[in-house]
VEXBAMI-576225 format. One line per field, with one value per residue: x, y, z of N, C-alpha, C in turn; residue in three letters. Coordinates in steps of 0.02 Angstrom, whole numbers, plus 50000, padded with zeros to 5 digits. Example, Ala and Ser with C-alpha at 12.3 -4.5 7.8 and 13.67 -1.06 7.14 Angstrom:
BEGIN
n.px: [50660;50642]
n.py: [49716;49888]
n.pz: [50390;50354]
ca.px: [50615;50684]
ca.py: [49775;49947]
ca.pz: [50390;50357]
c.px: [50660;50645]
c.py: [49835;50002]
c.pz: [50390;50394]
r: [ALA;SER]
//
This chain:
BEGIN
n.px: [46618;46727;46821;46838;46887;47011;47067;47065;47171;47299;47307;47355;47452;47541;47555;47608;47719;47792;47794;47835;47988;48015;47993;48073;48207;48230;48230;48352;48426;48437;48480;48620;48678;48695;48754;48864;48922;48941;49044;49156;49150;49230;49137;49109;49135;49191;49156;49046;48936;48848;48809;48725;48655;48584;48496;48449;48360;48272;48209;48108;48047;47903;47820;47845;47783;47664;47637;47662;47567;47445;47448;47449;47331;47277;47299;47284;47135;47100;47176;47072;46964;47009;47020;46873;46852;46781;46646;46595;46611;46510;46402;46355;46301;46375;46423;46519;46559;46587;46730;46787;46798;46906;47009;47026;47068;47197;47244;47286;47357;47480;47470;47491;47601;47650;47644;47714;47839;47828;47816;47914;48040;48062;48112;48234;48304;48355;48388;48503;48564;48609;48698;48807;48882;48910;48995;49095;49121;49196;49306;49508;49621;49705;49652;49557;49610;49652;49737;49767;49687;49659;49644;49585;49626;49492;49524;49572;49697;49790;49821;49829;49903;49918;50023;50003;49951;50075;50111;50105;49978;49963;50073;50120;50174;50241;50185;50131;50113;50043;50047;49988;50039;50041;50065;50167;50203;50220;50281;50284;50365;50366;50422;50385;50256;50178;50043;50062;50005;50038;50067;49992;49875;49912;49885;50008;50093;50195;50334;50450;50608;50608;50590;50575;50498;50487;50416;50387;50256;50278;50390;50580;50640;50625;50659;50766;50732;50807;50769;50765;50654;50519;50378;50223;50081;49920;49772;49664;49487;49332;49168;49037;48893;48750;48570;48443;48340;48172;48127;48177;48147;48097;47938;47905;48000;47945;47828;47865;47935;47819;47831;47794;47876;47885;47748;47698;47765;47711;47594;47607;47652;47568;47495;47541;47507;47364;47342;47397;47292;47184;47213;47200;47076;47039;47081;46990;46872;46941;46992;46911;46910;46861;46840;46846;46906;47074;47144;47206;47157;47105;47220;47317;47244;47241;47383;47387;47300;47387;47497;47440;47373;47484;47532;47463;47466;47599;47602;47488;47570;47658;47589;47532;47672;47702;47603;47483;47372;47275;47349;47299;47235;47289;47334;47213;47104;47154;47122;47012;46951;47003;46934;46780;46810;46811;46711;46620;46668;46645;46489;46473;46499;46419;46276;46279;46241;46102;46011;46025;45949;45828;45812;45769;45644]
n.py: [57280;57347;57233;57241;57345;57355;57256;57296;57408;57346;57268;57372;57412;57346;57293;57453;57473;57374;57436;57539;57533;57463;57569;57656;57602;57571;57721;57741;57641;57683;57816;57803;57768;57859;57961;57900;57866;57992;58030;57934;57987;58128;58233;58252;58232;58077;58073;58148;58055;58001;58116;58181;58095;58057;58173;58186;58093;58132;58251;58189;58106;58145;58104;57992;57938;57981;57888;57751;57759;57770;57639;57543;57552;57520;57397;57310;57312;57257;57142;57064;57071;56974;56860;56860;56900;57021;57021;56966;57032;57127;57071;57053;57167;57309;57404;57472;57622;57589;57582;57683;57755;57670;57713;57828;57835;57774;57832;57975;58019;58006;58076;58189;58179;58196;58321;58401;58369;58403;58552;58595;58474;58453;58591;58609;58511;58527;58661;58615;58526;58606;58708;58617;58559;58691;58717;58589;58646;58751;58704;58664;58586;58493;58455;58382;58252;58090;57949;57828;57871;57951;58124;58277;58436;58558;58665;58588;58580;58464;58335;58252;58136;58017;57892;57837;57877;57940;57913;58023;58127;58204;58210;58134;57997;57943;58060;58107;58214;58306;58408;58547;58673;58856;58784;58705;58540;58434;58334;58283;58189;58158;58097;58145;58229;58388;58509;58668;58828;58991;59130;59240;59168;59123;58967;58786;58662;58567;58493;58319;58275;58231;58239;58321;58303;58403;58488;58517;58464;58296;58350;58361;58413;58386;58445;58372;58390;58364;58392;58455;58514;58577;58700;58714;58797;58811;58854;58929;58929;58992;58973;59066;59079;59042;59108;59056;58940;58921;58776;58779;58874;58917;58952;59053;59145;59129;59186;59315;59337;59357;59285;59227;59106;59078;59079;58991;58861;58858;58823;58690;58626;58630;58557;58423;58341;58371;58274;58154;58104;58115;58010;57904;57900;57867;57751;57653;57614;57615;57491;57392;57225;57078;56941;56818;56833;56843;56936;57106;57250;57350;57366;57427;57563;57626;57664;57745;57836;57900;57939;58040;58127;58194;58233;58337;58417;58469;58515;58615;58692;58742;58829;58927;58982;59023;59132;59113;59058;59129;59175;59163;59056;58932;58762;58723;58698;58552;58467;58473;58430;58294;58250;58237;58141;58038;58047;58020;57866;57801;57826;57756;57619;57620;57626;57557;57615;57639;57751;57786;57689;57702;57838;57834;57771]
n.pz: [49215;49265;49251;49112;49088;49172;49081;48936;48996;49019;48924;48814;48874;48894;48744;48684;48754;48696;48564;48567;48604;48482;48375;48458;48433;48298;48254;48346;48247;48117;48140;48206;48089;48000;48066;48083;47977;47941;48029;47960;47843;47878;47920;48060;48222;48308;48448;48456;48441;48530;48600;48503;48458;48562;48592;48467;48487;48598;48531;48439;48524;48538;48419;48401;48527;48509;48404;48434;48533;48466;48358;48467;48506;48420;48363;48468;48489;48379;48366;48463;48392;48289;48370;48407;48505;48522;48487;48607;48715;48642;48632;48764;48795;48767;48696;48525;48570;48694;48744;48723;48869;48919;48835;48838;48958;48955;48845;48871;48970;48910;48815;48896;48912;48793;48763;48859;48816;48696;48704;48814;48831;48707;48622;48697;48672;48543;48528;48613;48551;48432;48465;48532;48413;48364;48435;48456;48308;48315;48379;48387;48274;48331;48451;48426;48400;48400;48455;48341;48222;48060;48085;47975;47917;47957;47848;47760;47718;47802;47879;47991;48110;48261;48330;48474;48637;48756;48953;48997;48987;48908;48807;48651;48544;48398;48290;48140;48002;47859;47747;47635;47564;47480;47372;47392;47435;47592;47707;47889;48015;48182;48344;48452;48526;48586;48645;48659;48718;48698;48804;48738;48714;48585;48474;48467;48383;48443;48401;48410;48415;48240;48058;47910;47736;47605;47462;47298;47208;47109;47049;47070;47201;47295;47502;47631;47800;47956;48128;48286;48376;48326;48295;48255;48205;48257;48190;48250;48251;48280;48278;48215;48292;48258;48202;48311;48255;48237;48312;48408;48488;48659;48738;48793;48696;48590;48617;48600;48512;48389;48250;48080;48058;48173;48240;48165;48215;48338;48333;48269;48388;48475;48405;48423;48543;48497;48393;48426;48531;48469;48361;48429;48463;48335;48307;48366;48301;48184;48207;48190;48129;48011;48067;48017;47897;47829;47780;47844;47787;47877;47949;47848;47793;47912;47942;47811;47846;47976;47905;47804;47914;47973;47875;47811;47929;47914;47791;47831;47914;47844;47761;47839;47886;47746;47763;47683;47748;47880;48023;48153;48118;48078;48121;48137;48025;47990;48110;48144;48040;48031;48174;48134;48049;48130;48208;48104;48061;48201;48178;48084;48135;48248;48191;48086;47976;47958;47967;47829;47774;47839;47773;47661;47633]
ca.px: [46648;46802;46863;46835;46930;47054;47122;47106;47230;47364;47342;47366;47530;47614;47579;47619;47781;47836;47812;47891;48025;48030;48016;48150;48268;48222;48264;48440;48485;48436;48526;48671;48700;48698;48806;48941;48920;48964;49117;49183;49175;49258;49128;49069;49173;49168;49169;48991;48881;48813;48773;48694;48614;48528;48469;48384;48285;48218;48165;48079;47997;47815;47803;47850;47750;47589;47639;47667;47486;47380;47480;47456;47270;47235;47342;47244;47080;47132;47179;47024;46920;47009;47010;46812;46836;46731;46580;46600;46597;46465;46334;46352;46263;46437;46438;46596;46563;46628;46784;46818;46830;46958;47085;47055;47109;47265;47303;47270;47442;47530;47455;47506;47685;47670;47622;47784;47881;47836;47824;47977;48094;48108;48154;48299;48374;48381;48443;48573;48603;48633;48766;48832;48893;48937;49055;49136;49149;49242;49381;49564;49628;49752;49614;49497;49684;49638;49742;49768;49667;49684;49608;49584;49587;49447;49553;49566;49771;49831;49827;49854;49878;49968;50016;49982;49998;50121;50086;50066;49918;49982;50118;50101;50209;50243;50156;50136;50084;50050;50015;49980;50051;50067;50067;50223;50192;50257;50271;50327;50334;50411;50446;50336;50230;50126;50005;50075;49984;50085;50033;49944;49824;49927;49906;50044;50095;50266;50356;50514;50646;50574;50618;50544;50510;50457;50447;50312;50247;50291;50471;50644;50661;50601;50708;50746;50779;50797;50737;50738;50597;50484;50313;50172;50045;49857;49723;49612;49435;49285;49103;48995;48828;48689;48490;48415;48281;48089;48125;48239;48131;48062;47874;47905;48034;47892;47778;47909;47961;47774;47829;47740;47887;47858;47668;47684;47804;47655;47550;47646;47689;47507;47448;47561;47465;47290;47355;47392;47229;47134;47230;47197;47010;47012;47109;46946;46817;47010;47025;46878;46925;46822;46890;46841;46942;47141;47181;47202;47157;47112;47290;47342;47205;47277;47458;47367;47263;47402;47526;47407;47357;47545;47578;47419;47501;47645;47561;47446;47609;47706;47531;47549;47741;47704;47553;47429;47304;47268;47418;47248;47177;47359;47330;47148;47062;47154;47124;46929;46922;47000;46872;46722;46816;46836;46629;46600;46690;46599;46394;46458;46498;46355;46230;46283;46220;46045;46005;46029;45900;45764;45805;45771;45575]
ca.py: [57337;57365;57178;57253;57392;57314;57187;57321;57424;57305;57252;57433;57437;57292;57331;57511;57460;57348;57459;57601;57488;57424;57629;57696;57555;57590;57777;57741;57609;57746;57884;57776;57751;57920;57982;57859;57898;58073;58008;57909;58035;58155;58295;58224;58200;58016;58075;58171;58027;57969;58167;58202;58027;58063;58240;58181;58043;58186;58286;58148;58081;58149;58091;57921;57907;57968;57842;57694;57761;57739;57566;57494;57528;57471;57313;57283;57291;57214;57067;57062;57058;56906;56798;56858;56929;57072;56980;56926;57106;57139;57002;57056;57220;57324;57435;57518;57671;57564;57563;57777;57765;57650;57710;57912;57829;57742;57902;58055;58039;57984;58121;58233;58188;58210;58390;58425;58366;58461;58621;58603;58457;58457;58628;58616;58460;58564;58716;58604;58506;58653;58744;58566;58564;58739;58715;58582;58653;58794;58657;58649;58507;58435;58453;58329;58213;58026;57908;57761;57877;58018;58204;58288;58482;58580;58696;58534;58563;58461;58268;58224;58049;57999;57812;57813;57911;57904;57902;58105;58129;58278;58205;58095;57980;57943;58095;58097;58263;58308;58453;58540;58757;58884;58744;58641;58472;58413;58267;58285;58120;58131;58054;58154;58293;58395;58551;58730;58888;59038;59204;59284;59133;59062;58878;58773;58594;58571;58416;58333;58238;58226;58248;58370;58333;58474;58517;58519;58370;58308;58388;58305;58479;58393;58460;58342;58425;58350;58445;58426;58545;58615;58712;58707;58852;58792;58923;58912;58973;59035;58960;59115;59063;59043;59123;59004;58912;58913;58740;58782;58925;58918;58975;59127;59169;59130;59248;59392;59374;59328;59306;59202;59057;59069;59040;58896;58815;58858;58805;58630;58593;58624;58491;58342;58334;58341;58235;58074;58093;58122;57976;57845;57873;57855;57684;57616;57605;57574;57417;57330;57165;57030;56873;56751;56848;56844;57002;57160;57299;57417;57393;57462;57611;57645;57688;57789;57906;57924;57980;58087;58172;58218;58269;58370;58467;58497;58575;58674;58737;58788;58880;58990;59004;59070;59198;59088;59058;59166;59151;59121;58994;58882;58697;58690;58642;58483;58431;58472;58365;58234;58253;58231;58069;58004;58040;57980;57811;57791;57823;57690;57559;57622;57639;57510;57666;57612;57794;57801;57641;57733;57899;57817;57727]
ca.pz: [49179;49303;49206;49046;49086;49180;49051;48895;48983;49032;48857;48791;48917;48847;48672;48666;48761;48614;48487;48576;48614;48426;48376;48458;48397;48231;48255;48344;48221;48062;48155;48218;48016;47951;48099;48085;47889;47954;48035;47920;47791;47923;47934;48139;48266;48339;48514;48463;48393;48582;48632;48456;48454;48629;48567;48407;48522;48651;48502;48416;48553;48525;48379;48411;48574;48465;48325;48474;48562;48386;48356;48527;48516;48334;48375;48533;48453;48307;48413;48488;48333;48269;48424;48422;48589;48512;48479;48668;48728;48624;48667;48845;48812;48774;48616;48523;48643;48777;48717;48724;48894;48933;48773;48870;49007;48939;48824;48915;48999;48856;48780;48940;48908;48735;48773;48897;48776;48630;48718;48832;48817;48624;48596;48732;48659;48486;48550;48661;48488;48403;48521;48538;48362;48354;48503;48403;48256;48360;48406;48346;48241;48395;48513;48394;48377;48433;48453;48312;48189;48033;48061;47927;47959;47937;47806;47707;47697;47834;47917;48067;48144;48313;48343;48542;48715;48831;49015;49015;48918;48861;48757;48593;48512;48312;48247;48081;47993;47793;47734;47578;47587;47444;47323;47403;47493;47640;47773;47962;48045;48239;48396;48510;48509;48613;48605;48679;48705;48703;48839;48735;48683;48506;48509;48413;48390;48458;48381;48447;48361;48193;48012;47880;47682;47576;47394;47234;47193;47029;47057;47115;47221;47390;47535;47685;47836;48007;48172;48367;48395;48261;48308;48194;48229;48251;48197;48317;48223;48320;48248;48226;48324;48201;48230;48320;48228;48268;48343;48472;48532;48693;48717;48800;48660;48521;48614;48620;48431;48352;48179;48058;48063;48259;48248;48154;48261;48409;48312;48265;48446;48490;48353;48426;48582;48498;48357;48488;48564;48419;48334;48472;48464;48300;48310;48405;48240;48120;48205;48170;48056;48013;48098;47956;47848;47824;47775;47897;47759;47918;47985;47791;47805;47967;47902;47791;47908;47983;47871;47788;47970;47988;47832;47819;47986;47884;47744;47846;47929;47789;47733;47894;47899;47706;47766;47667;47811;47962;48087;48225;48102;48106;48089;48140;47997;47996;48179;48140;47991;48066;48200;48093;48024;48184;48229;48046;48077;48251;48189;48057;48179;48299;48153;48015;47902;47948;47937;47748;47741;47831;47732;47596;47640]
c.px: [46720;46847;46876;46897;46989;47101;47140;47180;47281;47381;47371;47445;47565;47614;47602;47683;47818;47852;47840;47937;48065;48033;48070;48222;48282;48260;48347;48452;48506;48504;48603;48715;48721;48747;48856;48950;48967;49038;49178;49203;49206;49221;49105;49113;49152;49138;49087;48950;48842;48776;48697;48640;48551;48495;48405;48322;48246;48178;48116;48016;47926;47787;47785;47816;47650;47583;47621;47580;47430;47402;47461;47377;47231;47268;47306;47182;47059;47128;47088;46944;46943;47000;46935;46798;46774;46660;46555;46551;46542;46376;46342;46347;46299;46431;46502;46606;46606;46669;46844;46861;46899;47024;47065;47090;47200;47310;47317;47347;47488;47531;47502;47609;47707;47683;47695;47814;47901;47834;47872;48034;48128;48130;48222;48339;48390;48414;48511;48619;48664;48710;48824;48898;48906;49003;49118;49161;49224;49316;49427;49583;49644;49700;49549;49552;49634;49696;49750;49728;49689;49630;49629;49569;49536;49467;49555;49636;49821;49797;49847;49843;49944;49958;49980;50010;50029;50081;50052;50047;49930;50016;50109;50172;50192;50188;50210;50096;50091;50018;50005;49998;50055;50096;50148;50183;50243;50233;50303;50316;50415;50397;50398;50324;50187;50101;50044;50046;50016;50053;49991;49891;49857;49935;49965;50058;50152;50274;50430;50540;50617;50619;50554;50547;50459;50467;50358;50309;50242;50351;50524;50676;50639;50672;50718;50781;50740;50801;50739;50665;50593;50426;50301;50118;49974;49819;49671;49536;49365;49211;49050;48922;48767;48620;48449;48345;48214;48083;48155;48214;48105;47989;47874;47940;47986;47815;47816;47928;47877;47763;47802;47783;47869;47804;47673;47713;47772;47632;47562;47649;47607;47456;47474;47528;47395;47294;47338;47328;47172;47133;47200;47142;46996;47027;47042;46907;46893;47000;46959;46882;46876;46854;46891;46895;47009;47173;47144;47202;47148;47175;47342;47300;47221;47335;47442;47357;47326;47446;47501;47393;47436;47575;47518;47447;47531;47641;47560;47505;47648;47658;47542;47607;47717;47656;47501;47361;47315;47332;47355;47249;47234;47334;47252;47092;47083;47119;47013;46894;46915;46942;46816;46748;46797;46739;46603;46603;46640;46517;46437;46456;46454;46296;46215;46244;46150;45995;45985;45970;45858;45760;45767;45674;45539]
c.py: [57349;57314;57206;57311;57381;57278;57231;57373;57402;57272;57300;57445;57397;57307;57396;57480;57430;57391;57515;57592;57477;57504;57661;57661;57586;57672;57774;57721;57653;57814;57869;57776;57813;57955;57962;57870;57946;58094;58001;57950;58113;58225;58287;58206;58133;58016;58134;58130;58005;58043;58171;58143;58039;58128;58236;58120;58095;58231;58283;58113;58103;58147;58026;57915;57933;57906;57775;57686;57740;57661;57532;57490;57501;57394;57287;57258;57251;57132;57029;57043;56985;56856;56813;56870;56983;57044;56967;56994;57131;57105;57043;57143;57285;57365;57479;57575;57651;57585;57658;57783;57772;57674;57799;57895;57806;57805;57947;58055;58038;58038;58202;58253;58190;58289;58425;58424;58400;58525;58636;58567;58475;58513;58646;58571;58497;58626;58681;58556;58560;58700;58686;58547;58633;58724;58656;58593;58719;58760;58640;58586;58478;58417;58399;58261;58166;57967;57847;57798;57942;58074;58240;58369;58518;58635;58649;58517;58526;58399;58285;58150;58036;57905;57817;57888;57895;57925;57970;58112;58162;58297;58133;58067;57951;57988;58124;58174;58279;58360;58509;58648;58801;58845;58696;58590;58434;58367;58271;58228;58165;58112;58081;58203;58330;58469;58625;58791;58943;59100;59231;59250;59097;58995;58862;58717;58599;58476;58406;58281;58201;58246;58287;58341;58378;58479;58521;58455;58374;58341;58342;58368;58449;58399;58398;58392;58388;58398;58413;58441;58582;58611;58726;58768;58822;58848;58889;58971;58972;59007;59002;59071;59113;59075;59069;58967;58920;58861;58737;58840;58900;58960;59048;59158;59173;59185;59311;59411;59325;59336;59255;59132;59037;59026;59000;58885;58801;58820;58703;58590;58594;58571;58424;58321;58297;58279;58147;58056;58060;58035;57897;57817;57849;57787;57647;57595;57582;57504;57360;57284;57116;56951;56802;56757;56862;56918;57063;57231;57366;57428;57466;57541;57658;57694;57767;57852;57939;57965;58049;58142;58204;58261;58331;58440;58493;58564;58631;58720;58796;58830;58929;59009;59064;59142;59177;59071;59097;59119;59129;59063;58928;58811;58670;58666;58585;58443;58438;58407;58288;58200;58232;58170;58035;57996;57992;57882;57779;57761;57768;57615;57550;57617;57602;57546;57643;57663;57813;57749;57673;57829;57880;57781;57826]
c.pz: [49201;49269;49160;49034;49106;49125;48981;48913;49012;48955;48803;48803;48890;48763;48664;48683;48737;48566;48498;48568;48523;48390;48365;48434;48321;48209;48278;48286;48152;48079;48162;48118;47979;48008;48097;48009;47908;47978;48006;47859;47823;47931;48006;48159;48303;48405;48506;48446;48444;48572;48574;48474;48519;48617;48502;48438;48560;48609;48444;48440;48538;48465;48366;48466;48535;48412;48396;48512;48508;48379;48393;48532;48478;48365;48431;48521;48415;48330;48436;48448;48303;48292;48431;48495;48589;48519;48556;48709;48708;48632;48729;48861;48779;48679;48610;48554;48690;48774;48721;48786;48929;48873;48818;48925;48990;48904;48851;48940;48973;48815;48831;48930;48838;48731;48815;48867;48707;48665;48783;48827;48745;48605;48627;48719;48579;48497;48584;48589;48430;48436;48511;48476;48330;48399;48454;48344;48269;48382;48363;48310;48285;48423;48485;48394;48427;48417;48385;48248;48161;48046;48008;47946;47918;47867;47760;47684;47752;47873;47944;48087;48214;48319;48433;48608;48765;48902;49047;48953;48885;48799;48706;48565;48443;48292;48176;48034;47894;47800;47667;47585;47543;47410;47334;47463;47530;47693;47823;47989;48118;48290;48450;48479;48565;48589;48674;48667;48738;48782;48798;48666;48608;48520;48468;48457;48408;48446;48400;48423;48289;48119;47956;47792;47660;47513;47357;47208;47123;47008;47082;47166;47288;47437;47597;47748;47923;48077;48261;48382;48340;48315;48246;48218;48220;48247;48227;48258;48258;48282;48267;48250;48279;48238;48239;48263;48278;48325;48391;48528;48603;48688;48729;48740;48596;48533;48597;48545;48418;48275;48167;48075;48138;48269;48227;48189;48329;48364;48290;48341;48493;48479;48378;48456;48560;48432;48390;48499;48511;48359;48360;48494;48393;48281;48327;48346;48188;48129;48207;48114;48050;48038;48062;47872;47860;47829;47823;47837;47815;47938;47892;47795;47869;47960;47865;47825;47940;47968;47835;47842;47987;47920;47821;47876;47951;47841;47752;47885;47908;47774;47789;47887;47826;47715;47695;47679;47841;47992;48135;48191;48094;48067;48107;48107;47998;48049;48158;48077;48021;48129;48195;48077;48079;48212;48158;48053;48148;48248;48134;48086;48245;48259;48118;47987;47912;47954;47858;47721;47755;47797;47670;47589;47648]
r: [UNK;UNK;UNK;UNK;UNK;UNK;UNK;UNK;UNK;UNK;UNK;UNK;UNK;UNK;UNK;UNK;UNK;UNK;UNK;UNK;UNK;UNK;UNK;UNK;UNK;UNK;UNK;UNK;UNK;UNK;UNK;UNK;UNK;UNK;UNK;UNK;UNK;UNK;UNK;UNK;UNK;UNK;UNK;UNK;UNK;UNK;UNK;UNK;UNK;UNK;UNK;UNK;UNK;UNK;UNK;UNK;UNK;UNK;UNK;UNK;UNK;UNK;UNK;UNK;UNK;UNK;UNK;UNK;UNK;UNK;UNK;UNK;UNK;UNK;UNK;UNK;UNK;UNK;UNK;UNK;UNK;UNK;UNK;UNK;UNK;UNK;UNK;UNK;UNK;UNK;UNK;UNK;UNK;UNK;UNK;UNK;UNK;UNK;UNK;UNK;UNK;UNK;UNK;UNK;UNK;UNK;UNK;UNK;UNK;UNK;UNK;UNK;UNK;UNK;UNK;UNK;UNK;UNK;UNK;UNK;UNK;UNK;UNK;UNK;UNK;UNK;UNK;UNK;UNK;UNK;UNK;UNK;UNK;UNK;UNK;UNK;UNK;UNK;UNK;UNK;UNK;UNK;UNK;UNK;UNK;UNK;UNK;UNK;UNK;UNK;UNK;UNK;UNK;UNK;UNK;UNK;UNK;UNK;UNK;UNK;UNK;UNK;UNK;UNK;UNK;UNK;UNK;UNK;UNK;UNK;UNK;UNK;UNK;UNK;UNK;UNK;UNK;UNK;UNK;UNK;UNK;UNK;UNK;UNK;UNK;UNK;UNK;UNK;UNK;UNK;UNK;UNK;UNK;UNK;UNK;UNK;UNK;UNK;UNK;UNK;UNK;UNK;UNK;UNK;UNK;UNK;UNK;UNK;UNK;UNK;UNK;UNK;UNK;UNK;UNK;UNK;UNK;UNK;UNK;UNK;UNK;UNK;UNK;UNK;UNK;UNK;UNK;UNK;UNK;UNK;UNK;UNK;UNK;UNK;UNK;UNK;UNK;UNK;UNK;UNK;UNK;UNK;UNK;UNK;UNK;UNK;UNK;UNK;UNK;UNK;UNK;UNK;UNK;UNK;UNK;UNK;UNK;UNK;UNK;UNK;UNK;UNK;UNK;UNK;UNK;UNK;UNK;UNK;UNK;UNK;UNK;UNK;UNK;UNK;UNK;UNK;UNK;UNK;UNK;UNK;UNK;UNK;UNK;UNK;UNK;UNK;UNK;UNK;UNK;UNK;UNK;UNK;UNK;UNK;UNK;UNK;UNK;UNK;UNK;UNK;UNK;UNK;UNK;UNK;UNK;UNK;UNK;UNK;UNK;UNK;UNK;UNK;UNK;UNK;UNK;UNK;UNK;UNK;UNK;UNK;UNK;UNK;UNK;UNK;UNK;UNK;UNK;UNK;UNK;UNK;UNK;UNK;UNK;UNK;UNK;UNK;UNK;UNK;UNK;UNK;UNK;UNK;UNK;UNK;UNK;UNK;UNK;UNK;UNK;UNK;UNK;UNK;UNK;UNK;UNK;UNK;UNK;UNK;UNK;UNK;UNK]
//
């Protein structure tokens, strides 16, 4: 028995650790795409796509380590059924029972750190996301300025681009500036530049040997006018700090305000936990295949269950958030149904329905 147990979970450890592995890739390379999207079309700063990027993995994780725990034990089984390892196991006294213990042993901790994670890391990488992205949106145009590229300011009337820095960081050469004012347009290109804040907090661009045009576009009225020193005035604007979301609460904070979006969000972060668990026994009866046969219809049935068991959560959440169910009664009919599948699935592969033959005499 100690073999038996032994070899399924080293085979549990290397498969789960692929498909976590293969997972979280999947999530960077998705996120990596829609952030640099975000870039490119200039509403994301470049210099945020690591923080953000590491924020939406911590508050993902227990989703993806329940998805990787169901996976690693259907795929294990799975395996096992085609190479007729099962059959092996089974001759030698060994019924699909066996099989509970060793996958509580392998999940339970997986499950344990699913549980930390939904009810303390993930709502501190969304609250730290959230701030994160307030704080920048709080930041002046200069103070976003890079190097070799155009900002665009958040007012929408005014480029910016510097060719390079000189040796004091502080100061910029070939800035280049457009800007759009009380319906005249204008271009500042000069020689250096840097950023000055006055005593009593006004920022402003200070530019230094440079040249000025100006006029209405679609006119022969542009002015040229050349300049040693010209300041530019930066409004500095302040990003009112939003009401946190449900997801960002901490627990104590979801006991102290117990409104209905609250409880669901307990009630959500309660379900990932028994979700995993619940998921990883039910993998044990999914993954029986027939080994003479090609096709893996349980791995397709699989997919299923589980999409349905997640979206089912969802549902039953929004039904609480709306005051459709009991705030106690939350997401527990799902987790009960599923339950009953999961015993259902079991007496069939302990029973082969041989119940229903002698009901029937």
């Amino acid at each position: 028995m100690s073999i038996f147990q032994r070899s399924l979970t080293r085979e549990f450890t290397a498969v789960g650790s692929a498909v976590l592995g293969v997972l979280v890739s999947i999530l960077i390379v998705f996120t990596m795409v829609k952030l640099l999207g975000q870039v490119a079309s200039g509403t994301q700063d470049a210099e945020a796509v690591s923080a953000l990027l590491g924020f939406l993995l911590i508050s993902n994780l227990p989703v993806l380590l329940a998805l990787a725990l169901f996976i690693s034990v259907l795929m294990a089984l799975s395996r096992s059924y085609r190479d007729s390892e099962m059959q092996v196991w089974f001759s030698s006294g060994l019924s699909i029972a066996a099989w509970v213990k060793p996958v509580l042993k392998f999940g339970l901790p997986i499950t344990l750190v699913t549980a930390l994670l939904s009810f303390g890391l993930t709502p501190w990488a969304i609250s730290q996301s959230t701030e994160y992205q307030r704080i920048l949106r709080s930041r002046d145009d200069v103070s976003r300025l890079s190097p070799g590229s155009f900002i665009e300011a958040r007012g929408a009337n005014r480029v910016f681009f510097v060719d390079k820095s000189t040796s004091d960081s502080d100061v910029v050469n070939n800035v280049f500036v457009q800007y759009n004012q009380n319906g005249k347009f204008g271009v500042v290109v000069a020689e250096k530049g840097f950023q000055k804040i006055e005593a009593n907090g006004d920022k402003f661009l200070v530019l230094l040997n440079g040249r000025r045009y100006e006029g209405t576009p679609s006119a022969l009225d542009f002015k040229i006018v050349d300049f040693e020193r010209q300041m530019i005035r930066i409004e500095a604007k302040e990003a009112a700090a939003d009401s946190p979301s449900p997801r960002a609460l901490s627990i104590m904070q979801i006991f102290d305000q117990p409104t209905p979006d609250n409880i669901a969000e307990l009630h959500w972060r309660i379900a990932l936990p028994i979700a995993a668990m619940v998921l990883a026994l039910m993998a044990i009866p999914l993954s029986s295949v027939n080994p003479r046969s090609g096709a893996s219809w349980n791995l397709i049935l699989a997919v299923l269950v589980f999409f349905l068991y997640y979206n089912l959560l969802g549902i039953f959440q929004a039904w609480t958030r709306d005051g459709k169910i009991p705030l106690w009664l939350g997401l527990t009919p799902v987790h009960i149904m599923m339950i009953f599948l999961v015993l259902f699935l079991f007496s069939k592969q302990l029973l082969g329905f041989r119940w229903l033959a002698l009901s029937r005499k």
